[in-house]
C-alpha positions, 0 to 999 in steps of 0.5 A, a space after each residue: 527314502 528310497 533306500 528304504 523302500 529298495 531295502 524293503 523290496 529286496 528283503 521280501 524277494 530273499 526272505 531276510 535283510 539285516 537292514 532295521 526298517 525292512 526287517 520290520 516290514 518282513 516281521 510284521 507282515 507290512 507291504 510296500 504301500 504301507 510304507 509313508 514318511 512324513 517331513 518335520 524339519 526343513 534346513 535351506 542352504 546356508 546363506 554365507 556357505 558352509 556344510 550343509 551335509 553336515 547341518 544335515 547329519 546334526 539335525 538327524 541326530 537331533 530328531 532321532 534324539 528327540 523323539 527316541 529313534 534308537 533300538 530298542 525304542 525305534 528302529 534306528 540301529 545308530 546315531 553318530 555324533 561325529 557331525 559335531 566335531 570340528 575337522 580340520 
């Protein structure tokens, strides 16, 4: 979130971004305060180890699947699937 935000600030300060969410803001006429999130999802560290970075990144693109985040719908511009392959 606070990439976000940091994204946001500096697209007001230069008047441009290529960043989806402060482009947004700057489109919109929205300011900073306005700017809120909320958690829908919690995942603890994995009791017998394992990648929580990679459960992580699979849950975020479970969410943005469910509720339809991609451009043009929302204002993700990408969804990796690369978190449900096997490395080795």
């Amino acid at each position: 979130m606070d990439g976000h935000r940091s994204a946001i600030r500096t697209a007001f300060r230069n008047g441009y971004t290529n960043k989806p969410v402060a482009n947004h803001f700057l489109e919109v006429g929205h300011r900073l305060p306005t700017f809120r999130f909320i958690a829908i999802d919690h995942i603890p560290p994995p009791r017998r180890g394992g990648d929580r970075s990679k459960i992580l990144l699979q849950r975020e693109v479970f969410w943005t699947r469910k509720l339809n985040t991609l451009a043009p719908a929302g204002l993700n511009d990408q969804c990796s699937l690369l978190c449900f392959l096997e490395q080795r």
